[in-house]
C-alpha positions in Angstrom: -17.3 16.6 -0.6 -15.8 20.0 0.5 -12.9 22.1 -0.1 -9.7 21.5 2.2 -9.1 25.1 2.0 -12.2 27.1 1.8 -14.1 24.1 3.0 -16.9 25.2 0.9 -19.3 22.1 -0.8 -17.7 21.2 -4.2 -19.4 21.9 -7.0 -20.9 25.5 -5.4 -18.5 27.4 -7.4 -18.5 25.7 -10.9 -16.8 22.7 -11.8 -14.1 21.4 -9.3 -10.3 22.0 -9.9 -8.6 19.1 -9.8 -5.0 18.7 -8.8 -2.4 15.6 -7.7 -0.3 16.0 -4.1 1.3 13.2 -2.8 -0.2 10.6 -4.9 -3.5 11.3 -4.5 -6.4 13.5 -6.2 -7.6 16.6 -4.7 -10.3 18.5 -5.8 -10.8 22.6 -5.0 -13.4 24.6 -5.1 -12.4 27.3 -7.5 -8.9 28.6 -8.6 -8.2 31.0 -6.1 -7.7 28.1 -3.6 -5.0 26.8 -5.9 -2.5 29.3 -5.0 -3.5 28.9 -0.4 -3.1 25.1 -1.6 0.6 24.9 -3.4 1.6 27.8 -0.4 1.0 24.6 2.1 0.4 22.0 0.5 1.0 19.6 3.8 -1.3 21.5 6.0 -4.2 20.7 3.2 -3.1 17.3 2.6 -3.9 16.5 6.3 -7.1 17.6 5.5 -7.5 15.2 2.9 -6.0 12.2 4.8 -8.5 13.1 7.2 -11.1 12.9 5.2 -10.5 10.1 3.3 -9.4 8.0 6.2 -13.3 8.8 7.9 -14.7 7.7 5.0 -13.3 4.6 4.1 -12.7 3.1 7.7 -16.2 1.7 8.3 -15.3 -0.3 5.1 -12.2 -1.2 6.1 -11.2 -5.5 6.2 -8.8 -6.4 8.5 -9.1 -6.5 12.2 -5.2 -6.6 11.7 -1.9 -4.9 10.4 -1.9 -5.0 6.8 2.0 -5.5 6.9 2.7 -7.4 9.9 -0.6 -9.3 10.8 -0.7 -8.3 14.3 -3.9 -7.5 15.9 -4.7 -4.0 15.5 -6.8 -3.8 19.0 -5.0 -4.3 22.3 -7.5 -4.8 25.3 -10.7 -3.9 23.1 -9.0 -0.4 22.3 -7.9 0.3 18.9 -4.3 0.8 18.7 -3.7 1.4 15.0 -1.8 3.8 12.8 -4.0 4.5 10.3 -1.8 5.7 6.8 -3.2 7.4 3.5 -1.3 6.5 0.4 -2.5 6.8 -3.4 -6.3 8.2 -1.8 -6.3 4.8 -0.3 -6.6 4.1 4.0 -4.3 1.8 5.6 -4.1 0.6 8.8 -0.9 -0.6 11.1 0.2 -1.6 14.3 3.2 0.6 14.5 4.8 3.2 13.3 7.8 0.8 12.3 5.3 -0.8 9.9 4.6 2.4 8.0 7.9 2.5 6.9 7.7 -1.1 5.2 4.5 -0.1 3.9 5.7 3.3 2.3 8.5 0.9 0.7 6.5 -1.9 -0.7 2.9 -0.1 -0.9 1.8 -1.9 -3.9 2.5 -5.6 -2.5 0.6 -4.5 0.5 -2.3 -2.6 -1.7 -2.6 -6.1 -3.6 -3.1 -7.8 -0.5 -6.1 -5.1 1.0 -7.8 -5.3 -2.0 -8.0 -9.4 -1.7 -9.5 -8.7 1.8 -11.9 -6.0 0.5 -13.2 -8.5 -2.0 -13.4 -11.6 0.3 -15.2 -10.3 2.7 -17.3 -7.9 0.8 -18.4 -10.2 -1.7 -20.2 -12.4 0.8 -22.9 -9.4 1.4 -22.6 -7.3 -1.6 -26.2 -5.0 -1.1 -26.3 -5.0 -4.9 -28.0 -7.5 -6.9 -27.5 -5.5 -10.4 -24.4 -3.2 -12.0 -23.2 -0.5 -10.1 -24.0 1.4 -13.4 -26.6 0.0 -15.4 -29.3 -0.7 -12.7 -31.2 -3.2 -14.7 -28.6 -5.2 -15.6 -28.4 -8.1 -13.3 -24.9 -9.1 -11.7 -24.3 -12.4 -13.9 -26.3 -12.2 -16.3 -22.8 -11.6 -19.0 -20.9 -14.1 -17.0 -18.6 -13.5 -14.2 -19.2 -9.8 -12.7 -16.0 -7.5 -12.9 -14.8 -6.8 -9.5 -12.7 -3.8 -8.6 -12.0 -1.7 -5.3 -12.4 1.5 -5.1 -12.1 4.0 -1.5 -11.9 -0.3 0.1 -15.2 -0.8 -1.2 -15.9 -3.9 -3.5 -17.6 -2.1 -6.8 -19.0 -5.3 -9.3 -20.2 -4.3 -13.0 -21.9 -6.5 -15.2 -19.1 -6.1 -17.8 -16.3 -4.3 -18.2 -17.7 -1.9 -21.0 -19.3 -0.5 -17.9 -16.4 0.6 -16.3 -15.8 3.9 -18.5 -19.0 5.3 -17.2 -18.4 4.8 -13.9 -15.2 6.4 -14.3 -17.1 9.5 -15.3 -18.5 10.2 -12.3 -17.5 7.7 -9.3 -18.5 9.6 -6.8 -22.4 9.0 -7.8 -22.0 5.4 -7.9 -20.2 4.9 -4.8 -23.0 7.5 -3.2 -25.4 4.8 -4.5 -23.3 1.6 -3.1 -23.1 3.3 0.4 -26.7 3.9 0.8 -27.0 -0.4 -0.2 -25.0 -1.0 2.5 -26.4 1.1 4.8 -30.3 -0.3 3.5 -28.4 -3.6 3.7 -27.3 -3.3 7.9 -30.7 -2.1 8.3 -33.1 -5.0 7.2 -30.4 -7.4 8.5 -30.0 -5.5 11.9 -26.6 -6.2 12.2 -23.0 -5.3 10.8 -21.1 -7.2 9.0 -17.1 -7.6 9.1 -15.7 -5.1 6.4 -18.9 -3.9 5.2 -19.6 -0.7 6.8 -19.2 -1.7 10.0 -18.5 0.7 12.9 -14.9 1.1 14.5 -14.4 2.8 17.3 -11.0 4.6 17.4 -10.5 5.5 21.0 -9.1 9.2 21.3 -6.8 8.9 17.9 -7.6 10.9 14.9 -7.6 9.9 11.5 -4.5 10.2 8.6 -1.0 10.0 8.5 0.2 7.8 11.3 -3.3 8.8 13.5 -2.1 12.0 14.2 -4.6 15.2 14.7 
């Protein structure tokens, strides 16, 4: 929602600049970041990680390594390395396990977004399209499933899909607050839906570093 270099609210200056680093999207506030962000383009990047790894971890599915299936909790503290590749959050046991995962990353992405849909499907908070609001979920068949920031995102058809494309960050604003309206009639969280994680003393991004 902000700037990783001014860290001013996105959008306050005009439209967003949009750039690619690393394999995934950045957004500035206004041009004269662009110049601070290609000067250090790692130190900003961490910034990003950061973010996007807070953000998507109370969605996240597995209670184990993505690449080696070991637990990823040793005496009820969280022990994992979490990893950002592609705007997407990871989590691993080891450090050894980011390497396989930086090798194979879209074997492994396949296998997160299975998990995101299995056990997010089970509690989806919406009963209608992500997009059009009146439209319910089944009513043109099968819904079309896809994963977006590890969140399950359904659409009554796939001529939906452009729109959302538009302007994601609206819709998965809406799908959050579902969720959240979801835990709260329900009093309780559910397993890879928005559910809370406590991370011990470990920040979050490449390899859990600070």
């Amino acid at each position: 929602a902000t700037c990783p270099v001014s860290g001013k609210k996105l959008g306050s200056m005009g439209e967003p600049i949009v750039l690619e680093a690393d394999g995934s999207q950045v957004k500035l506030c206004c041009k004269g970041c662009t110049k601070s962000f290609k000067a250090d383009t790692e130190k900003y990047m961490k910034v990003v990680r950061e973010g996007i790894a807070a953000q998507q971890l109370p969605y996240y599915p597995l209670e184990t390594c993505v690449v080696s299936g070991e637990p990823l909790t040793e005496d009820g503290k969280d022990i994992a390395e979490d990893v950002v590749i592609g705007n997407r959050l990871f989590r691993v046991c080891c450090k050894s396990c980011i390497k396989a995962l930086r090798k194979d990353s879209g074997k492994y992405l396949a296998e997160l977004d299975a998990a995101v849909i299995k056990e997010q499907a089970k509690h989806y908070p919406l009963e209608t399209c992500i997009v059009r609001d009146k439209s319910k979920l089944g009513s043109m068949g099968d819904p079309v499933q896809r994963v977006v920031g590890n969140r399950l995102v359904q659409f009554c058809c796939k001529g939906c899909e452009p729109a959302f494309n538009e302007a994601p960050a609206k819709f998965i604003a809406t799908l959050d607050a579902a969720w959240a309206e979801h835990h709260r009639e329900h009093g309780h969280k559910d397993k890879g839906k928005a559910s809370e994680h406590k991370h011990g003393e470990k920040g979050h991004g490449e390899g859990g570093g600070h």
